[in-house]
PAZADREN-761314 format. One line per field, with one value per residue (C-alpha): residue number from 1; z, y, x. Coordinates in steps of 0.02 Angstrom, whole numbers. Layout:
PAZADREN-761314
i c(NUM;...) .
z c(Z;...) .
y c(Y;...) .
x c(X;...) .
end
This chain:
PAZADREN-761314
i c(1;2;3;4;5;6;7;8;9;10;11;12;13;14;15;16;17;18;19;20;21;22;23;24;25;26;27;28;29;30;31;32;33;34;35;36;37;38;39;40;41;42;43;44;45;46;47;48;49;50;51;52;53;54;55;56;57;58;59;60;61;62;63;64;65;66;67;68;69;70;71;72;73;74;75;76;77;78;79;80;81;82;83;84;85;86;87;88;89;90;91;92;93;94;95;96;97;98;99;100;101;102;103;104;105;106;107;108;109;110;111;112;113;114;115;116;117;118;119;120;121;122;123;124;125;126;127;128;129;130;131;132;133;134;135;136;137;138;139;140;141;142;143;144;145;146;147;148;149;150;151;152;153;154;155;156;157;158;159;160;161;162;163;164;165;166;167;168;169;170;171;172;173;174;175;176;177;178;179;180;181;182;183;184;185;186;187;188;189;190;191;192;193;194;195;196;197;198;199;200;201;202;203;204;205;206;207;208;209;210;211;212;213;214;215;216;217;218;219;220;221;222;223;224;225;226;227;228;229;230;231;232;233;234;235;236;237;238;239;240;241;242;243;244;245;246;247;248;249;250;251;252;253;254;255;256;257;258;259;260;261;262;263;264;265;266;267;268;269;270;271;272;273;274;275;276;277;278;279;280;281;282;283;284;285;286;287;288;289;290;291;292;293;294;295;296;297;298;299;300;301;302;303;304;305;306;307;308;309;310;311;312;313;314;315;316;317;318;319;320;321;322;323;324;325;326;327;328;329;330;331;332;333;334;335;336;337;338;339;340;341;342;343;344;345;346;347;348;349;350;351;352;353;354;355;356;357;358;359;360;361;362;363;364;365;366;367;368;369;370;371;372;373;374;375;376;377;378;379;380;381;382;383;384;385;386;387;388;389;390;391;392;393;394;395;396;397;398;399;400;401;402;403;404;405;406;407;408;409;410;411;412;413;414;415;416;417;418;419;420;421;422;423;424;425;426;427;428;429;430;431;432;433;434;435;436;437;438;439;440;441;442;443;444;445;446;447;448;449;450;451;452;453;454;455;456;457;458;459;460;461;462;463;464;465;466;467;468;469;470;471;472;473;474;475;476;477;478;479;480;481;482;483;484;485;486;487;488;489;490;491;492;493;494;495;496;497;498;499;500;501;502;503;504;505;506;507;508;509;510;511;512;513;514;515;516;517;518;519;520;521;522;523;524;525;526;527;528;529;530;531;532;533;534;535;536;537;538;539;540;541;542;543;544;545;546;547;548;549;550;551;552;553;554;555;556;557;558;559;560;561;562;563;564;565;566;567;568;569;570;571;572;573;574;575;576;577;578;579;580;581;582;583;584;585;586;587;588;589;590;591;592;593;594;595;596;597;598;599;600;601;602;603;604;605;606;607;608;609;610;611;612;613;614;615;616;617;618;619;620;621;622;623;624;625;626;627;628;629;630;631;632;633;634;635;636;637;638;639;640;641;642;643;644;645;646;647;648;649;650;651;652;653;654;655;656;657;658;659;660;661;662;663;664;665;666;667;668;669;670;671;672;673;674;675;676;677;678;679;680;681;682;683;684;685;686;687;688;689;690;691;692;693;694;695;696;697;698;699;700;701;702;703;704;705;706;707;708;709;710;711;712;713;714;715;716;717;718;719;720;721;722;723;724;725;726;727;728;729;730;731;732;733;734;735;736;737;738;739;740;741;742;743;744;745;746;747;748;749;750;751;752;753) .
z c(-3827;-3787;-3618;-3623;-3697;-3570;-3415;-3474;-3510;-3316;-3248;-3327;-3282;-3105;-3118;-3178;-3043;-2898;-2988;-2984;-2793;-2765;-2861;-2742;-2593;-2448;-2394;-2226;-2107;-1963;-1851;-1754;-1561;-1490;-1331;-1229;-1058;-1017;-1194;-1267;-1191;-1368;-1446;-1384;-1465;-1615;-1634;-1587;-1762;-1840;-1795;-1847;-2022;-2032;-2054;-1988;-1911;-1948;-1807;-1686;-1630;-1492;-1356;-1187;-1146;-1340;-1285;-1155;-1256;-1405;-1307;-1245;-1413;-1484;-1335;-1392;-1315;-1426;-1420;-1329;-1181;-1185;-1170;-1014;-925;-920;-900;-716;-703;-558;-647;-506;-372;-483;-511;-329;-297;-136;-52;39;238;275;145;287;440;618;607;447;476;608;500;364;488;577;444;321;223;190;108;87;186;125;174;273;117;110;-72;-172;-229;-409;-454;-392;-401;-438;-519;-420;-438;-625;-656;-543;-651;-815;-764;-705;-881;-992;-894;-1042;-1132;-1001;-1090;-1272;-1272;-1430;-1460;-1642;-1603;-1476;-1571;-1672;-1683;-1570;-1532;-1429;-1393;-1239;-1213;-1124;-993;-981;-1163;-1250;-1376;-1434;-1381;-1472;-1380;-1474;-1374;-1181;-1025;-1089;-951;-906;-1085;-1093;-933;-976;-1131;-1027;-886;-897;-801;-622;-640;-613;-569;-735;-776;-776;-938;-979;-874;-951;-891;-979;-975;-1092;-1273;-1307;-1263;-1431;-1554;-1497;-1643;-1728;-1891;-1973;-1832;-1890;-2080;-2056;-2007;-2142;-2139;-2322;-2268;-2086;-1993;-1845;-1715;-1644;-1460;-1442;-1455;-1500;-1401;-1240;-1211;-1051;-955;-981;-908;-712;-667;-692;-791;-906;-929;-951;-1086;-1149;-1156;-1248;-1378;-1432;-1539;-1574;-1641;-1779;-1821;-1838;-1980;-2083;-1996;-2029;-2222;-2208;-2129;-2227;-2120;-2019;-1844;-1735;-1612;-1560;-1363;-1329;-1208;-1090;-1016;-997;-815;-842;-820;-737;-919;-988;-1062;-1168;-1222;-1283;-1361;-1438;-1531;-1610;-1678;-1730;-1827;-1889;-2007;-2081;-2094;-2317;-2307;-2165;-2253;-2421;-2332;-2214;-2259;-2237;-2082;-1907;-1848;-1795;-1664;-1526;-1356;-1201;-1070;-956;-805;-754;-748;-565;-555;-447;-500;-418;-375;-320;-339;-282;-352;-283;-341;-271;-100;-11;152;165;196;112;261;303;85;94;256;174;27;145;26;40;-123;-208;-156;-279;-244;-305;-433;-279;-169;-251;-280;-101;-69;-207;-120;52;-6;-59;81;169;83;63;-112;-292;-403;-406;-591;-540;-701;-678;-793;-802;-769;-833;-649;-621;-592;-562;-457;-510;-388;-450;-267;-330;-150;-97;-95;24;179;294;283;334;418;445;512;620;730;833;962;1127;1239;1182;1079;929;907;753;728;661;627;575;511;462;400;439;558;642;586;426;421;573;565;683;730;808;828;911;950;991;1012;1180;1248;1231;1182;1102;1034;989;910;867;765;708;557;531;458;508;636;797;793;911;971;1092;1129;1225;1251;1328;1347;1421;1439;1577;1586;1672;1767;1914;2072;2124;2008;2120;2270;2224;2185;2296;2468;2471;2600;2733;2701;2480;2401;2223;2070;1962;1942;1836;1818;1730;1683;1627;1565;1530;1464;1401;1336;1265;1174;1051;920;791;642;565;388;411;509;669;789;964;1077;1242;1321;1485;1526;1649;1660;1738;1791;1880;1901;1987;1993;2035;2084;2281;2377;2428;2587;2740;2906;2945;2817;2675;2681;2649;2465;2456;2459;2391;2299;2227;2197;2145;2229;2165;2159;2072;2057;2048;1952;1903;1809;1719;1598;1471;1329;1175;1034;903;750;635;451;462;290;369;525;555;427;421;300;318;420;593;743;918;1038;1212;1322;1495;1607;1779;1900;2013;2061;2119;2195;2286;2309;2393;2498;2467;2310;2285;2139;2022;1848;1723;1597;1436;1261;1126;982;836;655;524;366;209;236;61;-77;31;179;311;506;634;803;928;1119;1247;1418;1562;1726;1898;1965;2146;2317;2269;2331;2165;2069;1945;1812;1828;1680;1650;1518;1421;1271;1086;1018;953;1055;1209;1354;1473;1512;1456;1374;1224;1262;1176;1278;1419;1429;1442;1623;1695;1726;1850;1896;1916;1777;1639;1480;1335;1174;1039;865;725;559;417;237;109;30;-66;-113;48;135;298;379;570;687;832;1010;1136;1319;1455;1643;1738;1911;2042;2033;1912;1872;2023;2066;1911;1864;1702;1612;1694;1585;1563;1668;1547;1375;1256;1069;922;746;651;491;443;298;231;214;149;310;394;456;485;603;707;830;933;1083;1185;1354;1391;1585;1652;1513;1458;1265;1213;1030;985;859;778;641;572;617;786;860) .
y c(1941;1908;1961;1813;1685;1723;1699;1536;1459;1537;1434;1278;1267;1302;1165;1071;1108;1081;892;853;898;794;660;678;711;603;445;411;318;214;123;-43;-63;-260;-300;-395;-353;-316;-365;-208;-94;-170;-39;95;30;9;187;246;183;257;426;390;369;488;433;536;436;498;393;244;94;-19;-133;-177;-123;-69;53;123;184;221;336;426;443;523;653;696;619;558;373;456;532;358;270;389;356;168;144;257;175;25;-57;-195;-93;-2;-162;-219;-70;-45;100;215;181;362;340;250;277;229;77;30;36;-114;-207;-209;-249;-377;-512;-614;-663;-564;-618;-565;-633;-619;-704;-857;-884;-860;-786;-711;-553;-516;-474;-461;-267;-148;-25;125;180;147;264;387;383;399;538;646;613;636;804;921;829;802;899;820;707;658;544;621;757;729;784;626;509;371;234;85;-88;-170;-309;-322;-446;-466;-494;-533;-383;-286;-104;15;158;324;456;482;525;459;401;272;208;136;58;-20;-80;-127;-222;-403;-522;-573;-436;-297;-242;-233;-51;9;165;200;58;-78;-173;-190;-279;-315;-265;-435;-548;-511;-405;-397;-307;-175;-160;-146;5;91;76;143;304;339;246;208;118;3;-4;-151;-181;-362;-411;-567;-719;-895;-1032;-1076;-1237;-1334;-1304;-1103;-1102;-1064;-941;-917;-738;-848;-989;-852;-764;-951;-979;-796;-848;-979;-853;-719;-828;-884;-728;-654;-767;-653;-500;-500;-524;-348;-263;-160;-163;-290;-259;-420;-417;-574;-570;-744;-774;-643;-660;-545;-482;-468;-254;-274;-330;-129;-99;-293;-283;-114;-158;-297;-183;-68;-222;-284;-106;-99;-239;-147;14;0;7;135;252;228;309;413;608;533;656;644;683;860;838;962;846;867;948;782;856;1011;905;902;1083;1135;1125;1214;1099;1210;1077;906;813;641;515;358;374;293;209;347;546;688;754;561;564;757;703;560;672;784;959;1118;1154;1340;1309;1261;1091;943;803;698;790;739;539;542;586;481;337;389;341;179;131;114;-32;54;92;-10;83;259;306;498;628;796;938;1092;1234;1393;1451;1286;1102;997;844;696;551;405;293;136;49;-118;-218;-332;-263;-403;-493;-643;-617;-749;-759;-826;-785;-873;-766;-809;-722;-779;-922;-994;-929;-939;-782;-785;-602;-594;-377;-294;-110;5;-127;20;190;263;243;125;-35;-182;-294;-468;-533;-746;-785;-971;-1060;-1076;-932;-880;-707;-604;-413;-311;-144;-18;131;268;370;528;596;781;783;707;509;397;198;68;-69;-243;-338;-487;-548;-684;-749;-846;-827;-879;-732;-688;-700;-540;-449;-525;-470;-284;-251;-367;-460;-641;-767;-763;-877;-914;-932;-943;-919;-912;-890;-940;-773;-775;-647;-584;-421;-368;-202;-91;95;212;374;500;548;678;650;755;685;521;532;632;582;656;533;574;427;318;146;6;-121;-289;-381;-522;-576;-743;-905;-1079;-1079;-1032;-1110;-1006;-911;-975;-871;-708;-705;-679;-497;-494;-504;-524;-666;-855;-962;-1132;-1184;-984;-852;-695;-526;-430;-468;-308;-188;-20;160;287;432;431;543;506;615;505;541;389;429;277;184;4;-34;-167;-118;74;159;323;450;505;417;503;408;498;429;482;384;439;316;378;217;37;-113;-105;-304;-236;-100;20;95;303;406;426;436;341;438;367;431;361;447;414;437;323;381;301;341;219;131;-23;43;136;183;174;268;316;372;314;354;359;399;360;540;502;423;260;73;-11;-67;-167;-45;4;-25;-174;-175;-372;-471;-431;-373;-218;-268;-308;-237;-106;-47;-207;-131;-244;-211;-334;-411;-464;-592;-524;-444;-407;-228;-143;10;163;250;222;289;204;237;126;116;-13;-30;-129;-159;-258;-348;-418;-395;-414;-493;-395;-407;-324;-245;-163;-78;-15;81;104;181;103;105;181;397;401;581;629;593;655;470;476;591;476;353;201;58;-75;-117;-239;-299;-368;-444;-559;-573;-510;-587;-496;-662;-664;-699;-556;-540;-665;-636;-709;-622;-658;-518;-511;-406;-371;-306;-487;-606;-641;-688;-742;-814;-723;-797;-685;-784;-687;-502;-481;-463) .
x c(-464;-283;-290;-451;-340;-188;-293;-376;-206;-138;-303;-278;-69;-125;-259;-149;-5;-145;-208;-18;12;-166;-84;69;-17;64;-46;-114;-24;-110;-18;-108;-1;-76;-102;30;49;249;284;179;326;443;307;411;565;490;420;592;639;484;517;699;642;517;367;249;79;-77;-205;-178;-255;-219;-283;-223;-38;-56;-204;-108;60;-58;-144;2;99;-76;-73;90;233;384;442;602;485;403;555;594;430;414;599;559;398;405;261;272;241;97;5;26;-75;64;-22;112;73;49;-117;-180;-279;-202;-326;-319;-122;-151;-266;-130;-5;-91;-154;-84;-256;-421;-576;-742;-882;-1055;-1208;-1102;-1019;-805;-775;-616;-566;-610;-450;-261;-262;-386;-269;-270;-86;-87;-249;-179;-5;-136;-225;-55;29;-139;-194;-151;-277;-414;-549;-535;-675;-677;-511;-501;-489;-316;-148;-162;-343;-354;-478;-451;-527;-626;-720;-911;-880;-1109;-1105;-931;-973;-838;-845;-753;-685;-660;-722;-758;-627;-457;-359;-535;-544;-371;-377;-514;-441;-317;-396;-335;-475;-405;-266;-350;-540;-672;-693;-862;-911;-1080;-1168;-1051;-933;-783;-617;-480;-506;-370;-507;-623;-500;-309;-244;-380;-312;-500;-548;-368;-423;-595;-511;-443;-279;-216;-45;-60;112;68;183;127;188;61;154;115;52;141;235;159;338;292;93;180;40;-136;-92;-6;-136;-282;-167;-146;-349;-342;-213;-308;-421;-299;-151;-276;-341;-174;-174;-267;-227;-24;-98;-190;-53;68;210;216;335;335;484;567;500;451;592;479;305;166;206;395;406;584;641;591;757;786;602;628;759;696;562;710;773;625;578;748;729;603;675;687;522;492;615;473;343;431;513;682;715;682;498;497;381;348;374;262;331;286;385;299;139;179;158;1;-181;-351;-494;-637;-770;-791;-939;-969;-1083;-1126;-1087;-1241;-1173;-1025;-1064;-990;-888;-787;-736;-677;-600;-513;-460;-346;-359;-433;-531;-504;-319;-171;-122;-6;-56;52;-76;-217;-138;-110;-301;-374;-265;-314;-492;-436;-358;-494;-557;-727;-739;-664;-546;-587;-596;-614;-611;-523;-610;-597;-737;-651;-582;-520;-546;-695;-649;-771;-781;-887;-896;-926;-924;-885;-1009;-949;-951;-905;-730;-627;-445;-331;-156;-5;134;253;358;448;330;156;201;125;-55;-157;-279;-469;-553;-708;-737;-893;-914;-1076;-1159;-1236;-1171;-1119;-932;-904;-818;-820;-685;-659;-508;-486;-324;-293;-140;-19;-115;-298;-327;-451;-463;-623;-648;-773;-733;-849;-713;-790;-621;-560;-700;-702;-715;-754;-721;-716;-595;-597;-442;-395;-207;-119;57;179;362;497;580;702;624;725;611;454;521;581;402;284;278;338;312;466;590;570;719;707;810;669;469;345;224;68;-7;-179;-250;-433;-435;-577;-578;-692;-625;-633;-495;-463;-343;-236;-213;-156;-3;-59;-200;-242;-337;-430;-514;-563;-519;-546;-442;-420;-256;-207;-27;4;105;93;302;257;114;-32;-32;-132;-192;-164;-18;-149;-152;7;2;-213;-280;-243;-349;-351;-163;-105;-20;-92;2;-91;-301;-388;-479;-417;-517;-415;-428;-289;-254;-137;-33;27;142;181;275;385;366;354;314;439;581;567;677;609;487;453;377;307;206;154;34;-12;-138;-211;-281;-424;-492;-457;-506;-361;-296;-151;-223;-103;-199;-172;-205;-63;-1;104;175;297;355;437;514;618;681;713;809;915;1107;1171;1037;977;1056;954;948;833;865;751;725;601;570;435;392;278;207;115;150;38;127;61;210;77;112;295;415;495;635;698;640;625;449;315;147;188;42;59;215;337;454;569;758;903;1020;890;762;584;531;714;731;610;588;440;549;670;762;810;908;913;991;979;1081;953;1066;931;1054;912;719;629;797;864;1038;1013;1109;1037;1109;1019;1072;952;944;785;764;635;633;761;690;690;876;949;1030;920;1065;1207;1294;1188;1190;1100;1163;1124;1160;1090;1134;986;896;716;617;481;359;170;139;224;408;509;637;784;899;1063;1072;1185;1222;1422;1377;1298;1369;1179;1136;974;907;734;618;479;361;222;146;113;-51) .
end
């Protein structure tokens, strides 16, 4: 009986002890991060100061920029790791969606170097792009940091429960994202309307969560949440003086809704973190380390309160190991969907990795951004999951539906003048993966440029180009007579040459990723070189130089068939301003056949190579140096396509060659070397101080008579400015040559077509 009466009164004290710990069990903390573009990065300051005091959070909410640290901070990371990544995070350049060049193709390289302006074209009609960006970089960046987490599907089920908030753009429904792939659901939370592309889950599309529900304090409750800690980053309604950009007025029209409903929501929230960030705006990611700042402050005011619910200690929370996600992963399977105008073979091609084999996450960002390069597809939203033995690589194509675009630009240079180009581009007009190109040039002097280019990746491609080119200049009339007849007796200072080219080539090509291509091809081309400075000949004197027509003197006005192959390596980083990479360009050319103007047409060659390196030697302060060279192999008496070295430029035809200190087409000669060396300090954003040298030997047989490895006999220098403009660099030069006292100003508006 006693033992009976002992263990009733041990069950009811340890009844009794368990109700008390229930009693004093600790309560469940949610914490609500709103949407606020830049200004959402004050939420890391803020949870600096939570941690600080302890409090330990039990799920998250957020939308927008709020969506995206919420997310991370659930996977695991601590608001010090946070503060670490965005403060190394050019968000700029992320939203610009600045592919590196070596993502793209040798031709889409030109097409990015070539225009200022591209819109679609679709059914005669000249549209805009849906949005500024479509986010690439910044999904890439999600995916690499949220890759320990990749298979937890259901957001409560992450290190601590998540849900965010996105917005149906078809209906204006709010859509409440809790479980799915994460890295997709916060951009699309995220996706601000004319920013950035909508986001397409589950046959929606979605955008912005900010638009219908900013701050989801209700969703956070519903978890379970018994105290709400809301950091706010929306701020009030702008002043007209502030509306400068349309990012601004749409987060204006937005406010409208959420600055009332904050009303009630600020009421509901337990503590309530608003940091004092008016003073920035919604795009202003430069400002990282004030706006986090700012939310430190902000929390700090509140840290009585904070300290109430927290354990008085610093959270000991285990931190992700965010650095070795850079460490190699195994893909061995790629499953694409969608891809209905592109095969399999040109998007592995474009992806540049060998499945089964360890790889990169900056392997796999360089493929996913090879893909979008190519203008072919919208933002890839690809999932990585894992199948036991490795990774599955998911590729949702969601391709362009505009196939056909508008390209406009313009350049002024001292050579061809002003000219004002129209391009008119359309994708699979008759193959899968081909694109079509027109370029019109008008301006001082007609010209015109069309390409056809089947890209069938690793494999063998092929293409065909048709160029016409036109230009007159002012030259020495020595240079006329070293390399054709003149009528006895002219004495001239100077000529007036025009000159015309009509060139057409059919080839094949194979690229090795996007940096290396090997080109094998045959060409006919057109040229007539002529001038109005002499009169025509008459009689028998005609054959001396072909004959005359109308008012022109003709030098050159005949046809000419080669076969040419081409081994190209281009790494530079910009093709006008490089600061780093490698650059090799050989090209050989064999003439079999002519129309021989001149009669004195035999076979023979033209080969040329230029080489060179470009690399940083202080920050904003790099060097570019390079060699060039090229030679005349055969007995042949045309001089139409020997080198001429002068003049300031990057697309000049045939073998004009740019050389400072000299005006364009001064230095002949069937061969030549050239060195040449240029100092480029930034000294601000985009802004370029110049200063350039350059040495050459050119003359006829140089190879042959050893004087290519004698000291030069041509120099010339250089000092300008380069502007990196929206319509292409800007540039202005002073050269100088000390051996014939000549200077020259060169002016460069625009890219160069």
């Amino acid at each position: 009986m006693l033992r009976i009466i002992l263990l009733s009164l041990l069950f009811q004290v340890s009844l009794q002890s368990y109700s008390q710990q229930d009693n004093l069990k600790r309560p469940k903390v949610g914490l609500v991060l709103s949407g606020g573009g830049a200004k959402g990065m004050a939420h890391i300051g803020a949870l600096k100061v939570i941690e600080e005091a302890g409090v330990e959070i039990d799920y998250v909410g957020g939308t927008s920029m709020g969506a995206i640290v919420g997310a991370l901070y659930a996977a695991g990371y601590t608001a010090d790791q946070l503060d670490s990544i965005f403060r190394a995070t050019d968000f700029i350049n992320l939203i610009q969606d600045n592919l590196p060049r070596n993502a793209k193709t040798f031709y889409e390289k030109e097409d990015s170097e070539r225009y200022a302006l591209t819109l679609p074209f679709d059914n005669f009609k000249i549209t805009v792009p849906t949005a500024f960006s479509g986010g690439q970089n910044i999904y890439n960046e999600l995916v690499r940091l949220l890759y320990h987490v990749k298979d937890v599907n259901d957001f409560y089920k992450l290190p601590i429960p998540f849900v965010c908030i996105a917005t149906d753009i078809e209906t204006g429904e709010e859509v409440v994202l809790d479980s799915g792939y994460l890295p997709q659901a916060i951009m699309a939370s995220g996706t601000l309307p004319s920013l950035f592309e909508p986001s397409s889950i589950d046959n929606r599309i979605l955008i912005d969560g900010g638009v219908v529900n900013n701050y989801p304090i209700d969703k956070v409750r519903n978890m379970g949440a018994d105290i709400i800690i809301g950091i706010d980053v929306q701020h009030d309604l702008s002043k007209r003086d502030a509306l400068m950009s349309a990012t601004e007025i749409l987060s204006q029209i937005n406010n409208y809704r959420t600055v009332r409903d904050m009303v009630q929501k600020s009421k509901k929230t337990d503590i309530y973190i608003r940091p004092d960030i008016a003073a920035f705006s919604v795009i202003q990611f430069d400002k990282a380390t004030e706006i986090i700042e700012k939310g430190m402050i902000a929390a700090r005011e509140k840290l009585n309160a904070l300290s109430e619910i927290g354990s008085n200690s610093k959270i000991d929370k285990d931190p992700i190991k965010y650095k070795t996600l850079r460490d190699s992963i195994t893909i061995n399977r790629l499953i694409i969907n969608g891809n209905n105008q592109h095969t399999r073979g040109y998007v592995k091609g474009k992806l540049r990795f060998n499945l089964a084999e360890p790889i990169t996450f900056k392997k796999l960002q360089q493929g996913i951004s090879n893909l979008t390069a190519t203008g072919n597809f919208t933002t890839n939203r690809y999932k990585l999951v894992s199948n036991g033995t490795g990774e599955d690589l998911i590729l949702r194509l969601d391709e362009t539906p505009n196939t056909s675009f508008i390209r406009l630009g313009a350049h002024y240079d001292d050579l061809y003048k002003s000219a004002a180009i129209i391009n008119f581009t359309k994708k699979n007009l008759v193959l899968q993966d081909d694109v079509a190109s027109f370029d019109l040039i008008l301006g001082d002097n007609v010209r015109y440029n069309f390409q056809y280019y089947v890209d069938k990746g690793t494999y063998w491609s092929f293409g065909l180009n048709s160029r016409f080119s036109a230009f007159s200049q002012d030259i020495n009339f020595d240079l006329i007579r070293q390399n054709f007849e003149v009528p006895f007796g002219t004495n001239l200072n100077n000529l007036n040459l025009d000159v015309s080219d009509f060139t057409n080539q059919l080839y094949i090509q194979t690229v090795l990723r996007e940096e290396f291509a090997f080109t094998l091809g045959a060409e006919y081309k057109y040229l007539k070189y002529s001038t109005r400075t002499i009169e025509p000949f008459s009689g028998v004197e005609e054959n001396l130089v072909g004959s005359a027509s109308d008012d022109r003197l003709y030098f050159e006005n005949g046809s000419f068939f080669s076969v040419f192959g081409n081994l190209k390596l281009d790494t530079y980083d910009d093709r006008y301003f490089p600061t780093k990479g490698l650059y090799f360009d050989g090209d050989m050319h064999y003439y079999i056949l002519s129309s021989d103007f001149n009669q004195n047409f035999k076979d023979f060659s033209i080969s040329k190579a230029r080489m060179g390196a470009a690399f940083p030697i202080f920050k904003n302060l790099s060097m570019n140096i390079e060699t060039e060279g090229g030679f005349k192999l055969g007995t042949s008496g045309v001089t139409t396509f020997d080198f001429v070295l002068g003049g300031f430029g990057t697309d000049l035809i045939n073998n004009f060659v740019p050389f400072y200190g000299y005006d364009f087409l001064s230095l002949p000669g069937n061969s030549f070397v050239k060195a040449y060396g240029r100092l480029d300090y930034e000294f601000y954003t985009k802004n370029h101080l110049l200063f350039s040298a350059n040495y050459a030997n050119v003359e006829d047989d140089l190879f042959r008579t050893g004087e290519w490895f004698s000291s030069p006999d041509f120099s010339g220098y250089g000092i300008g400015y380069g502007w990196e403009s929206f319509i292409g660099p800007i540039q202005v030069l002073y050269s100088w040559s000390p051996e014939g006292k000549n200077s020259n100003f060169f002016f460069s508006i625009g890219y160069w077509f």
